[in-house]
C-alpha positions in Angstrom: 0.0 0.0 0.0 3.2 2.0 0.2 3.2 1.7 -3.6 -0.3 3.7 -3.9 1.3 6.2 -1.7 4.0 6.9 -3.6 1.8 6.7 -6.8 -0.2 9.2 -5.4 2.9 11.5 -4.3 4.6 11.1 -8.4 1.1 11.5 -10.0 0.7 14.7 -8.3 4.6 15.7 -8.8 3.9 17.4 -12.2 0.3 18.4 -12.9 -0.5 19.9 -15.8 -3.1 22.5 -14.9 -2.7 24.4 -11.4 -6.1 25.4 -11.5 -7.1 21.7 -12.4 -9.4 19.9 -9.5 -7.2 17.3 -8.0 -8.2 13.8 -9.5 -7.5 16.0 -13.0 -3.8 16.7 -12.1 -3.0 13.2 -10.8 -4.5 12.0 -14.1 -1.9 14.2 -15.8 1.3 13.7 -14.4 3.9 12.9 -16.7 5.5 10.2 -14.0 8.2 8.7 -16.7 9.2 12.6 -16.3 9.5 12.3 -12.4 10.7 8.8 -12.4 13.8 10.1 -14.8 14.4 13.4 -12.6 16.0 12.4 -9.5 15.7 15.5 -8.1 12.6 15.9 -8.6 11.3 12.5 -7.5 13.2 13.3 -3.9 11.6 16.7 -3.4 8.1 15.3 -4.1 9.2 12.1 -1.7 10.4 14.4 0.7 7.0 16.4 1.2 5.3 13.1 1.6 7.6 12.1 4.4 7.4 15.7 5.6 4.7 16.0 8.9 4.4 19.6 7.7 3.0 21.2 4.6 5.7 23.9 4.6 8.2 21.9 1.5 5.2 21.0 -0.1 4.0 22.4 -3.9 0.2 22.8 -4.0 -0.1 19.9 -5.7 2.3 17.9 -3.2 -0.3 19.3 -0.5 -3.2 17.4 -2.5 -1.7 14.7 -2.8 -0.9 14.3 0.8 -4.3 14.7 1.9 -5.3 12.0 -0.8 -2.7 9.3 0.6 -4.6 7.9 3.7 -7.6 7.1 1.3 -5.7 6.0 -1.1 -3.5 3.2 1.0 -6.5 2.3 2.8 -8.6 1.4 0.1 -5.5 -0.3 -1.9 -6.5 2.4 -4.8 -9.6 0.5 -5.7 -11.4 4.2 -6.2 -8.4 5.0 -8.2 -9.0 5.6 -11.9 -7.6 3.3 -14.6 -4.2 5.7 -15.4 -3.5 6.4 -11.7 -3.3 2.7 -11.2 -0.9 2.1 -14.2 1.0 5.2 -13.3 0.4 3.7 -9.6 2.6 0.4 -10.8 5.1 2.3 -12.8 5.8 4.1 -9.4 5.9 1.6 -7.1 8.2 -0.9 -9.3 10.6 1.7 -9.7 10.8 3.1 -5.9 11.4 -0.3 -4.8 13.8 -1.3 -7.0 16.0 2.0 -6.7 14.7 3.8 -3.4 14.2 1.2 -1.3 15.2 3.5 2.0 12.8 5.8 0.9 10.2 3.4 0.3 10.4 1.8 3.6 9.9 5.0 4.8 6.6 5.9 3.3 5.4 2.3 4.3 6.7 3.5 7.7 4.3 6.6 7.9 1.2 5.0 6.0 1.2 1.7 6.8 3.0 1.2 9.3 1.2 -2.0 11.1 1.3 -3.6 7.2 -2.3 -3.8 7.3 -3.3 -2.2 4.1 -0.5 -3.9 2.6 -1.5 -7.5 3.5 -5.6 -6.2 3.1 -5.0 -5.3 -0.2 -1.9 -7.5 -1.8 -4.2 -10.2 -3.9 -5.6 -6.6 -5.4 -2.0 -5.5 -6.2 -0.5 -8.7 -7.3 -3.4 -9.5 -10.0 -2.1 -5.4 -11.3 1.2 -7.1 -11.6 2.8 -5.7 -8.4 4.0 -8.0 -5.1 4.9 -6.2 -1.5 
């Protein structure tokens, strides 16, 4: 469930629109963009491990906010593109942030529940915790 989060956190990374409502800019996130810009992955990563809002973009804000629902429901609300960009995200954290990515599962999952609630969901999209 760490995965959604960090979906959630790239999808929001790079929105197209500012003044687009929120579901519209994580639908438009470029995330092969983020996932190639290092430094732009860590400052979006950062502001999801952040307790604050204050290192946050407006869109980094939104996407915080969006997290909790998102991990607890194991993205089953999520649209078809967030979930794709939602496996793209999570395959690439693990395999080259995997500090980081304990980290997020740290702060939004940190019992594993949502992870174990939800892991037939995310291994039929192709994705195993």
């Amino acid at each position: 469930m760490a995965r959604v989060l960090i979906l959630c956190c790239l999808l929001a990374v790079v929105a197209l629109a500012a003044d687009a409502a929120p579901q519209d800019r994580l639908e438009n996130i470029n995330v092969d963009e983020v996932l190639s810009n290092r430094r732009l992955l860590r400052t979006y990563v950062q502001c999801i491990l952040d307790d604050g809002d204050g290192r946050c973009t407006k869109e980094g804000k939104e996407l915080k906010k969006a997290l909790p629902r998102m991990v607890e429901t194991g993205c089953n609300d999520c649209s078809p593109k967030q979930v794709e960009n939602g496996i793209k995200v999570i395959k690439h954290m693990t395999e080259n942030y995997p500090e980081e990515w304990a980290q997020m599962k740290a702060k939004y999952d940190p019992t594993g529940e949502f992870s174990k609630k939800h892991a037939d969901t995310w291994k039929q999209r192709g994705v195993t915790f």
